[in-house]
PDB file with SEQRES, HELIX, SHEET and CRYST1 records, atoms N, CA, C and O in Angstrom:
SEQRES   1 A   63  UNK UNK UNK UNK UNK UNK UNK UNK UNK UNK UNK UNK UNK          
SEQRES   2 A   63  UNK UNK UNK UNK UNK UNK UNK UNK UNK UNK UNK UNK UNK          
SEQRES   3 A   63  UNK UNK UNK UNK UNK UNK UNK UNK UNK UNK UNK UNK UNK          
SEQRES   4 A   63  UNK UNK UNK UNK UNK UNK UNK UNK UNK UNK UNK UNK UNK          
SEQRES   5 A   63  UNK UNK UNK UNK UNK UNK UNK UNK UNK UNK UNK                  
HELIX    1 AA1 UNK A    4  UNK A   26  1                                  23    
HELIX    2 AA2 UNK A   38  UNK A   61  1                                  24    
CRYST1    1.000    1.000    1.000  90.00  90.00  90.00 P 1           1          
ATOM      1  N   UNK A   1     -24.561  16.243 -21.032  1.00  0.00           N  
ATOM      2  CA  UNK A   1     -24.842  15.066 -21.837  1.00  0.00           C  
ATOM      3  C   UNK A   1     -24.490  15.341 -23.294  1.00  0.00           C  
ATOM      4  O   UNK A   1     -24.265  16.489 -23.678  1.00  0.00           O  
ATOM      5  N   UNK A   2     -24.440  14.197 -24.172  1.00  0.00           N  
ATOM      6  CA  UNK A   2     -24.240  14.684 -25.652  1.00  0.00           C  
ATOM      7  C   UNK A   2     -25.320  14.350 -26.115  1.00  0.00           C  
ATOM      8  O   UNK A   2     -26.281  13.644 -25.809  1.00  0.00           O  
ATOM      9  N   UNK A   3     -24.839  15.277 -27.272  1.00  0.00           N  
ATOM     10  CA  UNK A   3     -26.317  16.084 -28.310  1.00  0.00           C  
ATOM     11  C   UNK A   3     -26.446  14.882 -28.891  1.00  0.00           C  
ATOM     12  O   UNK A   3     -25.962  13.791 -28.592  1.00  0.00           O  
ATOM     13  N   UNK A   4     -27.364  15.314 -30.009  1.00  0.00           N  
ATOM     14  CA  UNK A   4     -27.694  14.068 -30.896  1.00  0.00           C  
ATOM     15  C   UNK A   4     -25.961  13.950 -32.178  1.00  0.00           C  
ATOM     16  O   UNK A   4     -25.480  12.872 -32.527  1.00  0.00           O  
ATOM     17  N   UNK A   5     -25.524  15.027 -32.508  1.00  0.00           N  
ATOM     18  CA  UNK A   5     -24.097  14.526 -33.201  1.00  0.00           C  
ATOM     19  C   UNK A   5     -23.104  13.865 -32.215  1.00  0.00           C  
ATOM     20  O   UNK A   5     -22.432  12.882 -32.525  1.00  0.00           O  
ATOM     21  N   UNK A   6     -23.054  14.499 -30.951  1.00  0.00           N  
ATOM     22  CA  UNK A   6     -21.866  13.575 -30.058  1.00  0.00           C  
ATOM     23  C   UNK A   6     -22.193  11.902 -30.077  1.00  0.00           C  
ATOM     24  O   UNK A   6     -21.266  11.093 -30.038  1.00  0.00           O  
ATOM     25  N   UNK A   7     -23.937  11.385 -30.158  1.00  0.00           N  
ATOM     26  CA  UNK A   7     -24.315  10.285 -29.447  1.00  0.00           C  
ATOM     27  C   UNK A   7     -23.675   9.463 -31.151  1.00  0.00           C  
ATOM     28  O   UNK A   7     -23.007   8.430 -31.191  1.00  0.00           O  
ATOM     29  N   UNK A   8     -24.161  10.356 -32.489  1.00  0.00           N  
ATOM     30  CA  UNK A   8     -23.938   9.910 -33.620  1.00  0.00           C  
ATOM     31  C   UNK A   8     -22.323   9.597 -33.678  1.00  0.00           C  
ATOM     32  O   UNK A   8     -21.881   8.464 -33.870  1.00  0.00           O  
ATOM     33  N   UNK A   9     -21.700  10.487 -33.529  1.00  0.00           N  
ATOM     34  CA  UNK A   9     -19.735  10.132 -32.857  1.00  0.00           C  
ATOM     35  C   UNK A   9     -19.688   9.129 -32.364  1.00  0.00           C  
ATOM     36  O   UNK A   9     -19.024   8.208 -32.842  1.00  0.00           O  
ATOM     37  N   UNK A  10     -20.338   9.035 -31.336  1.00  0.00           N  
ATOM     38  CA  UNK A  10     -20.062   8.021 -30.352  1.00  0.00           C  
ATOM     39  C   UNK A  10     -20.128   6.761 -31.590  1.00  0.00           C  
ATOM     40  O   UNK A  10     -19.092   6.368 -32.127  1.00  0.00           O  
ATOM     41  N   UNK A  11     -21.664   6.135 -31.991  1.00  0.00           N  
ATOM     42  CA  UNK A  11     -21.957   5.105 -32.472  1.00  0.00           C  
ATOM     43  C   UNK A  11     -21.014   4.701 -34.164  1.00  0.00           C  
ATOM     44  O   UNK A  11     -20.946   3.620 -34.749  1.00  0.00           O  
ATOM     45  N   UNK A  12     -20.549   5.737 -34.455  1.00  0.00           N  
ATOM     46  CA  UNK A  12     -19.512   5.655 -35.822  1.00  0.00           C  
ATOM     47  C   UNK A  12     -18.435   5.102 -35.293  1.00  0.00           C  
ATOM     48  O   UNK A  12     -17.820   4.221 -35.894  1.00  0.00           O  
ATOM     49  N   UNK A  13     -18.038   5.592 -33.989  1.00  0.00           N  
ATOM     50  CA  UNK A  13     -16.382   5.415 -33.524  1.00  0.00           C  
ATOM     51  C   UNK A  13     -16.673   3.922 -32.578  1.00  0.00           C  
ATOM     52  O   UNK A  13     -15.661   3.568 -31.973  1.00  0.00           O  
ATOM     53  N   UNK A  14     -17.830   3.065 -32.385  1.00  0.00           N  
ATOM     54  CA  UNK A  14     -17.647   2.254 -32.202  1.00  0.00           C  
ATOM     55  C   UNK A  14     -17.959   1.240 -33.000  1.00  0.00           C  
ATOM     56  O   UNK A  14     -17.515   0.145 -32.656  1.00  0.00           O  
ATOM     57  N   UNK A  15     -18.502   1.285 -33.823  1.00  0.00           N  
ATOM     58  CA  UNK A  15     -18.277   0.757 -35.393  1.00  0.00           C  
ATOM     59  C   UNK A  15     -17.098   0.647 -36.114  1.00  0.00           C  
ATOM     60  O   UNK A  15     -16.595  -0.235 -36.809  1.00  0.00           O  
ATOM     61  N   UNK A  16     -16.768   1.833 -35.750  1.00  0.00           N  
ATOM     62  CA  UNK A  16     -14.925   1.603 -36.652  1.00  0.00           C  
ATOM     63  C   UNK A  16     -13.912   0.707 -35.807  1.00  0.00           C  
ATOM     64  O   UNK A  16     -13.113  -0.032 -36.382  1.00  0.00           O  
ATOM     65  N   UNK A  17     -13.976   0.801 -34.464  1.00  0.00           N  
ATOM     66  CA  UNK A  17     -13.156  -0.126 -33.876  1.00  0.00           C  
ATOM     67  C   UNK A  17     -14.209  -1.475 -33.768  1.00  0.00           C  
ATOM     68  O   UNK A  17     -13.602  -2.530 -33.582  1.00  0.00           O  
ATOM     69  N   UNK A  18     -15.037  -1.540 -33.818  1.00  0.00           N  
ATOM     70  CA  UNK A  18     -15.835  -2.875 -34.122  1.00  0.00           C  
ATOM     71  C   UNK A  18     -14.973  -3.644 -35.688  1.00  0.00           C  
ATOM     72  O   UNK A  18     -14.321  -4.686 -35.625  1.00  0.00           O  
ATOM     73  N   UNK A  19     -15.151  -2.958 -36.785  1.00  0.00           N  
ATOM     74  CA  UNK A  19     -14.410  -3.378 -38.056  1.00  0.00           C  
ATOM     75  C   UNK A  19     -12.901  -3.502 -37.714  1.00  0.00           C  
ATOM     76  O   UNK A  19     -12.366  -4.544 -38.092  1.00  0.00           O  
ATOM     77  N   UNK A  20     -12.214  -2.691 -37.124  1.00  0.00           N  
ATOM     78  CA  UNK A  20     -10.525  -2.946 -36.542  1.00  0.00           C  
ATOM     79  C   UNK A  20     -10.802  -4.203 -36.166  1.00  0.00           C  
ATOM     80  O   UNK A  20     -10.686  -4.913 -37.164  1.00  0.00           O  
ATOM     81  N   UNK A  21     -11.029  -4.667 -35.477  1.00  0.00           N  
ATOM     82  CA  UNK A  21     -11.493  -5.605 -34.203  1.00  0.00           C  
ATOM     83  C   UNK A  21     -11.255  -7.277 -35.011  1.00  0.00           C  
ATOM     84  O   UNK A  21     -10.396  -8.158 -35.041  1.00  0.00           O  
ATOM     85  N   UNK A  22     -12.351  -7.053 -35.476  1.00  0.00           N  
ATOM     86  CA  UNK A  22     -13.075  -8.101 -36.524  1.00  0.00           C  
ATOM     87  C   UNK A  22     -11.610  -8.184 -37.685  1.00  0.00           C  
ATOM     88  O   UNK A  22     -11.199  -9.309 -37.968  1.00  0.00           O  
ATOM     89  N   UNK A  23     -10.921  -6.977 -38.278  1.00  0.00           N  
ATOM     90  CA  UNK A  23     -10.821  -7.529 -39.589  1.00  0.00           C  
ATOM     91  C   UNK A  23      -9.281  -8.079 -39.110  1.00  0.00           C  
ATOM     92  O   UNK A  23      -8.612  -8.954 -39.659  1.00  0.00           O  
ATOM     93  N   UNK A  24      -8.905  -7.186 -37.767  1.00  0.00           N  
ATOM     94  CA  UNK A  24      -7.154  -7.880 -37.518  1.00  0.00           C  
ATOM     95  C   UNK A  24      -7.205  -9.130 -37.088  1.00  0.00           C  
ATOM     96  O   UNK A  24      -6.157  -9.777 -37.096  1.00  0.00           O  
ATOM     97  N   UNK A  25      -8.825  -9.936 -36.471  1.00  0.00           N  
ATOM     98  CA  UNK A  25      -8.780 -11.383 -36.055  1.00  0.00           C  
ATOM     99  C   UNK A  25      -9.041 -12.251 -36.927  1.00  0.00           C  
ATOM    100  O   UNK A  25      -9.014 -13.460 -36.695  1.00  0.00           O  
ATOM    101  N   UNK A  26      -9.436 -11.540 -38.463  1.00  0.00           N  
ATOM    102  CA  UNK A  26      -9.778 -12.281 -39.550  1.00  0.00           C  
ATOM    103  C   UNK A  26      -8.053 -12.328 -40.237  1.00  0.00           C  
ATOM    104  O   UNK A  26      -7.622 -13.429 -40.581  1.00  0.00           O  
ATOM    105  N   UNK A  27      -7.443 -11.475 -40.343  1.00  0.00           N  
ATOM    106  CA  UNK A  27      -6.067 -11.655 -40.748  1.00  0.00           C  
ATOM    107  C   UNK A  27      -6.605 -10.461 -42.210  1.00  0.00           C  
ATOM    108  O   UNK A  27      -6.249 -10.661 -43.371  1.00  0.00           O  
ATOM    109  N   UNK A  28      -7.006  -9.927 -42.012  1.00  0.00           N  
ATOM    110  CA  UNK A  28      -7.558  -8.878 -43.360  1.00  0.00           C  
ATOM    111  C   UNK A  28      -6.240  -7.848 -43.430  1.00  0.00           C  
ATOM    112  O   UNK A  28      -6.400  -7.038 -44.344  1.00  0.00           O  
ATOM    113  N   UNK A  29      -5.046  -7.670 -42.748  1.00  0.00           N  
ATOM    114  CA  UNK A  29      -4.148  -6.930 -42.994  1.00  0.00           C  
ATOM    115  C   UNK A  29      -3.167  -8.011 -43.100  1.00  0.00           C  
ATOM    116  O   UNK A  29      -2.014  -7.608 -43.256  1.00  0.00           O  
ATOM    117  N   UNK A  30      -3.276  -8.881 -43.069  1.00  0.00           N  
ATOM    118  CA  UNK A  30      -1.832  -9.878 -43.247  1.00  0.00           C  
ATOM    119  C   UNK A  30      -1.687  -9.829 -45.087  1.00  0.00           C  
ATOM    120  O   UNK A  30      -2.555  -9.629 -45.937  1.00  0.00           O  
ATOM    121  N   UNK A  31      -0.143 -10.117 -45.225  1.00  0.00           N  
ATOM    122  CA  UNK A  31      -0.069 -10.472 -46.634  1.00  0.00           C  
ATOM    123  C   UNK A  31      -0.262 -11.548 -46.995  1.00  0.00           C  
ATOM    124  O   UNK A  31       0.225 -11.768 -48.104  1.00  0.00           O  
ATOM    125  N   UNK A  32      -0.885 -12.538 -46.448  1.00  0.00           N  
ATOM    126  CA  UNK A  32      -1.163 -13.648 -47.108  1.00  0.00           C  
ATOM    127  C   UNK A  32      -1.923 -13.695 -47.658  1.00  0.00           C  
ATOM    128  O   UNK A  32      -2.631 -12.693 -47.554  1.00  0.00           O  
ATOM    129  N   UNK A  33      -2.560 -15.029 -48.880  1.00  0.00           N  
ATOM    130  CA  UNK A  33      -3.752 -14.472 -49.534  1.00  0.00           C  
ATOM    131  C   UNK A  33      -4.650 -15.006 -48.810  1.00  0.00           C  
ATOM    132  O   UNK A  33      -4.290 -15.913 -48.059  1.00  0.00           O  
ATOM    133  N   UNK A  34      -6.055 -14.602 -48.828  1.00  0.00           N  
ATOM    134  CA  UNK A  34      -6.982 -14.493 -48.510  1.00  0.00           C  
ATOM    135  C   UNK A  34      -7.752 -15.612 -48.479  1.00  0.00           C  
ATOM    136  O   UNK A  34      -7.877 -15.699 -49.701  1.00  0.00           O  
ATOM    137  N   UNK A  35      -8.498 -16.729 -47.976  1.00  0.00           N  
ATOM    138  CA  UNK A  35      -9.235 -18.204 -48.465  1.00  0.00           C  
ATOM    139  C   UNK A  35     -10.781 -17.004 -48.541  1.00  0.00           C  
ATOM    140  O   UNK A  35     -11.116 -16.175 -47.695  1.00  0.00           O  
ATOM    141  N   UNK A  36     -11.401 -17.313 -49.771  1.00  0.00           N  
ATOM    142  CA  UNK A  36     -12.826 -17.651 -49.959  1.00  0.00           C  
ATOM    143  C   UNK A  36     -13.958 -17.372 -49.074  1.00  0.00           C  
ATOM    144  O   UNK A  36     -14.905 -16.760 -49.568  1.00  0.00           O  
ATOM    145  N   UNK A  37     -14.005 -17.672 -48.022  1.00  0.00           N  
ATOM    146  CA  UNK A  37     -14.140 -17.827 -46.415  1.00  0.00           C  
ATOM    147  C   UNK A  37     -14.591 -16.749 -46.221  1.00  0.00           C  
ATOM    148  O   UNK A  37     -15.697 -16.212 -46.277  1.00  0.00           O  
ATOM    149  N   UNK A  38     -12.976 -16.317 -45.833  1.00  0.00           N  
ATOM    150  CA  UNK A  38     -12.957 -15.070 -45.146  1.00  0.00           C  
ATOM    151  C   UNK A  38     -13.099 -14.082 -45.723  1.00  0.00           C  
ATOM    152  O   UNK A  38     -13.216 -13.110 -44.977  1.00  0.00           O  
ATOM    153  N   UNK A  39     -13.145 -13.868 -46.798  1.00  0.00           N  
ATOM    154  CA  UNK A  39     -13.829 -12.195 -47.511  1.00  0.00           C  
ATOM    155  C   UNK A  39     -14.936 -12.706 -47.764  1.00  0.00           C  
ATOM    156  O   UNK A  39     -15.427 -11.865 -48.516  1.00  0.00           O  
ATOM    157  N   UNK A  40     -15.889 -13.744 -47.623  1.00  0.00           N  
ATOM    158  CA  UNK A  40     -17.259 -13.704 -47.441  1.00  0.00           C  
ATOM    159  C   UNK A  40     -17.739 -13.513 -46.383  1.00  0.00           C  
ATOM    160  O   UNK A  40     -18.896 -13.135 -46.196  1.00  0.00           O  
ATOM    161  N   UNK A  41     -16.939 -13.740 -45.566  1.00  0.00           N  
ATOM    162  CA  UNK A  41     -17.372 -13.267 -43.735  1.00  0.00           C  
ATOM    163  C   UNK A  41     -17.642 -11.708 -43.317  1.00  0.00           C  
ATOM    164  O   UNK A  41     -18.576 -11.169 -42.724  1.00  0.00           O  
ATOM    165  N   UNK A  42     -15.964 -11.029 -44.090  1.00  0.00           N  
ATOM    166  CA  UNK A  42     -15.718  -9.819 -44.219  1.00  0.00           C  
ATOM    167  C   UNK A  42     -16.728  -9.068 -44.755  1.00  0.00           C  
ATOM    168  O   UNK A  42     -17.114  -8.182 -43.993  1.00  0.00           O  
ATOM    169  N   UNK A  43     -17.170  -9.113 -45.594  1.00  0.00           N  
ATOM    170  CA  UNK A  43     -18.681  -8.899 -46.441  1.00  0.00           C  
ATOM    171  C   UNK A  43     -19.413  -8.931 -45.516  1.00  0.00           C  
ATOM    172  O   UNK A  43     -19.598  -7.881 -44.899  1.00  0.00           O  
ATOM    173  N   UNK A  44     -20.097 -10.174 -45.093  1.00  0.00           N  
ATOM    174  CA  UNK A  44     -20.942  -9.687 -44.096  1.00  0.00           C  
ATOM    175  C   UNK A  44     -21.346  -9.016 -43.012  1.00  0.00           C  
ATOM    176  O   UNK A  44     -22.422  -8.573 -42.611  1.00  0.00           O  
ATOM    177  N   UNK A  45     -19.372  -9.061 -42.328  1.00  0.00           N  
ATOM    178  CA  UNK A  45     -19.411  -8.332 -41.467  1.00  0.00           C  
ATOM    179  C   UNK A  45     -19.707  -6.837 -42.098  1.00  0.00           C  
ATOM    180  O   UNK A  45     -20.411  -6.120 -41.387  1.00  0.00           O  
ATOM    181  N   UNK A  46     -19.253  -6.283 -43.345  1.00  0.00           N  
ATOM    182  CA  UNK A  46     -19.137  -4.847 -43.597  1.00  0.00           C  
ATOM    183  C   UNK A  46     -21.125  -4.807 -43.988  1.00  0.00           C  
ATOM    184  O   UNK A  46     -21.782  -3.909 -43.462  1.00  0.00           O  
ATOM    185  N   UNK A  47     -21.533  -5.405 -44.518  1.00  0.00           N  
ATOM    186  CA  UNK A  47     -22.982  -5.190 -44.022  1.00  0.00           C  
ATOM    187  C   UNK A  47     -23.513  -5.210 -43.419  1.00  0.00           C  
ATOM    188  O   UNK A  47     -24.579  -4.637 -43.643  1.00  0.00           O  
ATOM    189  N   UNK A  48     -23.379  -5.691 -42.434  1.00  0.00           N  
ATOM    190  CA  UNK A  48     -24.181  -5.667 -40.817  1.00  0.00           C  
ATOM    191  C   UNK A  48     -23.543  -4.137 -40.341  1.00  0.00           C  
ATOM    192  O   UNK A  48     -24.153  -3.583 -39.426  1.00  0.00           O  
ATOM    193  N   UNK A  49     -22.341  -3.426 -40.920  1.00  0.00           N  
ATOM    194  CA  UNK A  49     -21.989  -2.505 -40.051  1.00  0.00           C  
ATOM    195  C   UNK A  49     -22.283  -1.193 -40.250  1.00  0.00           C  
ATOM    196  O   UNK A  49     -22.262  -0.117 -39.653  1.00  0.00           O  
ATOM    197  N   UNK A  50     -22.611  -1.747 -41.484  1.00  0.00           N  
ATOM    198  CA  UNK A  50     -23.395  -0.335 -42.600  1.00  0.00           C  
ATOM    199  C   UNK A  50     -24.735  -0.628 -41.859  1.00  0.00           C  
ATOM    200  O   UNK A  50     -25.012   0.125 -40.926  1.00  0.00           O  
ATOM    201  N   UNK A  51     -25.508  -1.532 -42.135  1.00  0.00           N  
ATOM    202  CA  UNK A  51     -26.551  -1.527 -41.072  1.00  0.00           C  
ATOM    203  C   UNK A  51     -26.938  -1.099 -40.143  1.00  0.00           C  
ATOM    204  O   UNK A  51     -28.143  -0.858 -40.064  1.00  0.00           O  
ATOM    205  N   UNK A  52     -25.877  -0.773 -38.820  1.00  0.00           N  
ATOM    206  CA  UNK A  52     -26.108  -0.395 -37.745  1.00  0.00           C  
ATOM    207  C   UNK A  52     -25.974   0.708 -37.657  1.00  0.00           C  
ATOM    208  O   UNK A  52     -26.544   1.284 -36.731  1.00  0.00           O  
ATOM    209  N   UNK A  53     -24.924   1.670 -38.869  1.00  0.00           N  
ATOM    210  CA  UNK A  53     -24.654   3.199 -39.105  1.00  0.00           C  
ATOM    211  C   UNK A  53     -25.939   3.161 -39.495  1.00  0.00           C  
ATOM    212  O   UNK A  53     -26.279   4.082 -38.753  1.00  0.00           O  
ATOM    213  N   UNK A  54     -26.899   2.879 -40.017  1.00  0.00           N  
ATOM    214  CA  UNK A  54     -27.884   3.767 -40.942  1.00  0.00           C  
ATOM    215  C   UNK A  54     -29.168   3.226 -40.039  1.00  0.00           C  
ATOM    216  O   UNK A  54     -30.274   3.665 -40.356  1.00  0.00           O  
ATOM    217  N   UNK A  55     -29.082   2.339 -38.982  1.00  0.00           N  
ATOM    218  CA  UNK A  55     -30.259   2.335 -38.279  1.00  0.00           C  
ATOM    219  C   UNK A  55     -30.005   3.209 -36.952  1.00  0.00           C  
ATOM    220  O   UNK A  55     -30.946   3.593 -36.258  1.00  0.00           O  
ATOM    221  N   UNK A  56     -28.619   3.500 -36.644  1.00  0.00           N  
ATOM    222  CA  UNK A  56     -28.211   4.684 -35.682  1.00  0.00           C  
ATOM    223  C   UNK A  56     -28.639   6.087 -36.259  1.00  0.00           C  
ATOM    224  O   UNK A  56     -29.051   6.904 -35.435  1.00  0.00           O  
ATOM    225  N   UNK A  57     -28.595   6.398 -37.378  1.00  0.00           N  
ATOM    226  CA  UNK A  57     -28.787   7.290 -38.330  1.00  0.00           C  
ATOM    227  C   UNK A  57     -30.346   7.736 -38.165  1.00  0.00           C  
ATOM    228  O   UNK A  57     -30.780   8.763 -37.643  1.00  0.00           O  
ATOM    229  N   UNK A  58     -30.907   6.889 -38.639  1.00  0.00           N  
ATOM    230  CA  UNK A  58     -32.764   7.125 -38.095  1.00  0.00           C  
ATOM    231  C   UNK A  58     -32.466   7.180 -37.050  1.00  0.00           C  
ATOM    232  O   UNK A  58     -32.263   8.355 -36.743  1.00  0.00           O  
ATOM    233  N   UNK A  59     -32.309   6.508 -36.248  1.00  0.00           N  
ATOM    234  CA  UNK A  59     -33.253   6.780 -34.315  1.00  0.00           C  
ATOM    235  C   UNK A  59     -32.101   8.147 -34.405  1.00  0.00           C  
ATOM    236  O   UNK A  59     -32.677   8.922 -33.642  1.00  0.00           O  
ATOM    237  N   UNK A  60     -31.266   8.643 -34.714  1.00  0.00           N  
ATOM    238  CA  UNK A  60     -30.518  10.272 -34.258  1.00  0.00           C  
ATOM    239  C   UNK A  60     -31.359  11.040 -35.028  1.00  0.00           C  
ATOM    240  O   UNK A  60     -30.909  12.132 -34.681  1.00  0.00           O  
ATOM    241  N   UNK A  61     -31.946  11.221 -35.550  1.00  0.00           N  
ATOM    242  CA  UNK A  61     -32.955  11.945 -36.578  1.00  0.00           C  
ATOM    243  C   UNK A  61     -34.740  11.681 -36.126  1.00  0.00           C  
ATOM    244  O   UNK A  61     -35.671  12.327 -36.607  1.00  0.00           O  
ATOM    245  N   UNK A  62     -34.833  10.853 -35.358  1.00  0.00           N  
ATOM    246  CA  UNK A  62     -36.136  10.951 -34.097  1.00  0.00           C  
ATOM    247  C   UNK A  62     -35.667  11.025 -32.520  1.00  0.00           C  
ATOM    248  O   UNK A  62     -36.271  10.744 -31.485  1.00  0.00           O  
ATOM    249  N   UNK A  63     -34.335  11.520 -32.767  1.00  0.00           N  
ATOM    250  CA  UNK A  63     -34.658  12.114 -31.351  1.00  0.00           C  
ATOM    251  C   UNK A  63     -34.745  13.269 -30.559  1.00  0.00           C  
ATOM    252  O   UNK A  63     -35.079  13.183 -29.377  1.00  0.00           O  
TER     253      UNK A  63                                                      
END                                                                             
């Protein structure tokens, strides 16, 4: 089984393709410019994702 750093791997590396995911269906790598919108979405999405790193973060540190 994995330790508590493999389970922490695990939950980073699906966070990062969670943000891939999200920002290539938002158009966040296209050169076009950007509407208003969508880097307020982007935002939220990047806080909810910091969120889930740092509440993965505690429960790997009680277990």
């Amino acid at each position: 089984m994995l330790g508590k750093f493999g389970i922490f791997i695990v939950i980073l590396a699906l966070v990062f393709l969670f943000f891939i995911v999200i920002s290539l269906g938002a158009g966040f790598f296209s050169k076009k410019e950007k509407s208003p919108e969508i880097k307020k979405y982007l935002k939220s999405v990047n806080i909810l994702l910091v969120f889930i790193i740092v509440v993965g973060a505690i429960l790997i540190l009680f277990l």
